[in-house]
N, C-alpha and C positions, 0 to 999 in steps of 0.2 A: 763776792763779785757778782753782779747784775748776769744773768743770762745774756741780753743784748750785749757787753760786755767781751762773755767767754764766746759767742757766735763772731765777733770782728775779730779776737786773739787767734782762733781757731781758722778764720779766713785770709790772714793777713798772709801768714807764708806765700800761700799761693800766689799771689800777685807777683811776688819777687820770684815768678819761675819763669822762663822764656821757652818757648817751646817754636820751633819753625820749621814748617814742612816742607819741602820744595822737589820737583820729580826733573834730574836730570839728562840729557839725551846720552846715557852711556852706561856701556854694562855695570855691574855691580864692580867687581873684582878690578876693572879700572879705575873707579871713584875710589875703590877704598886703597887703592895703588898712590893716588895721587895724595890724600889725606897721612899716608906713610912713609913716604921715598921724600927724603930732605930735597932732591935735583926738582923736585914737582913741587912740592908747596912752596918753595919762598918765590916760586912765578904768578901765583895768587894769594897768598895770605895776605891780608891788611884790606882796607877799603882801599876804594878807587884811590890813585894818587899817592899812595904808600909806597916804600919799597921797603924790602927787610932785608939790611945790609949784614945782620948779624942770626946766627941759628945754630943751635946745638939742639939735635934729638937724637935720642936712644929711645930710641920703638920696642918697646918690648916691656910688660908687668914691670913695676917695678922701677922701670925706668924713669929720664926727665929730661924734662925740654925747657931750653932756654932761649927765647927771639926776640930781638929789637925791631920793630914798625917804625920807620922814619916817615913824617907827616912831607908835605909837598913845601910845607914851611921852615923844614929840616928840625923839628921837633923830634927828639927820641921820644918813644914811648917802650916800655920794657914787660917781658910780661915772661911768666916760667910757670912750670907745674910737675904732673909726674902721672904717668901712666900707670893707672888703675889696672884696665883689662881690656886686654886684645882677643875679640874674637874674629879672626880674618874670614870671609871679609863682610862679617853682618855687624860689628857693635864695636866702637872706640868708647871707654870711660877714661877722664882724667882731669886731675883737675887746673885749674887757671885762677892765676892771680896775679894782679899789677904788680909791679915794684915801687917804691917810694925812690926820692935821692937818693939816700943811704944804698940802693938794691935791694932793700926787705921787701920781701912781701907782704902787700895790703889783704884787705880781704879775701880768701878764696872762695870759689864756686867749683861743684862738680860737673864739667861736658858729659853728655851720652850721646855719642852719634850713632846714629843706627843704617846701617842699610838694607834694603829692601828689594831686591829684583824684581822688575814689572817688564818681563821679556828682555829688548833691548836696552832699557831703561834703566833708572833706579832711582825710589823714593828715600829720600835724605830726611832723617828726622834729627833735628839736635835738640836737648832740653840741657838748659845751662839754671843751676839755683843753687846754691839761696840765695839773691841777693840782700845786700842791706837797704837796698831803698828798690823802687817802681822807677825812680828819677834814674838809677844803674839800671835798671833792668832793659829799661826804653833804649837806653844807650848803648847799649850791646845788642839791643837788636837792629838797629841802624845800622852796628859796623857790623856782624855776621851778614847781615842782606847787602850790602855792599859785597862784602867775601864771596858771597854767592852769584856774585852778578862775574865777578873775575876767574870766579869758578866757572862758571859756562864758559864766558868765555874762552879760558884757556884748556877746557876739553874741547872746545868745536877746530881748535890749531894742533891736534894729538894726532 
């Protein structure tokens, strides 16, 4: 194989990462309060115009989560995973994956959310990968920056 070759093989993962920073008006231990507590997330999860009529989580190593996103079009969307590692309250790992018709799961990716205290504040980092395409990756990060805009949101009403 050509060097130029193993330099694209060797660079391609990267592009399938998503990494997004974002610095929220709230302490740490609240942000990571709200990304835990079932009564707190399904009031933001989804992009704008979503609701999540349906949610099972068990927070804790080991654990898994299962939520439906209904679009504004009443579109289900499905998605589950399983909780890696909780370190309360600087680091969520776990991972995420669509469902198909059937309920299988499609591809998985592994979430890091990390938090970060910056006084009253706190810096949100999430990195979601591997994806299988740049075209997935784009796409998730559309709908987390949406999640994030509902996120402010609903800490500024807490």
């Amino acid at each position: 194989m050509p060097a130029s070759a193993r330099r694209l093989e060797a660079a391609e993962p990267a592009e399938r990462v998503l990494v997004i920073t974002r610095v929220f008006d709230t302490p740490r231990d609240r942000l990571f309060e709200v990304w835990t507590k079932p009564e707190h997330m399904i009031r933001w999860w989804g992009p704008h115009g979503f609701t999540t009529p349906y949610h099972e989580l068990d927070v804790r190593p080991g654990g898994a989560y299962r939520v439906c996103m209904r679009s504004p079009e009443g579109r289900e969307h499905w998605l589950r995973g399983a909780y890696r590692e909780i370190v309360a309250p600087k680091r969520l790992v776990f991972t995420y994956a669509w469902e198909d018709e059937k309920g299988e799961p499609r591809h998985e990716t592994v979430v890091t959310v990390s938090f970060e205290a910056q006084g009253d504040k706190t810096k949100l980092t999430l990195r979601q990968a591997i994806f299988e395409t740049v075209t997935a990756r784009d796409a998730h990060e559309g709908g987390w920056t949406s999640n994030f805009e509902r996120l402010a949101e609903y800490l500024a009403h807490l």
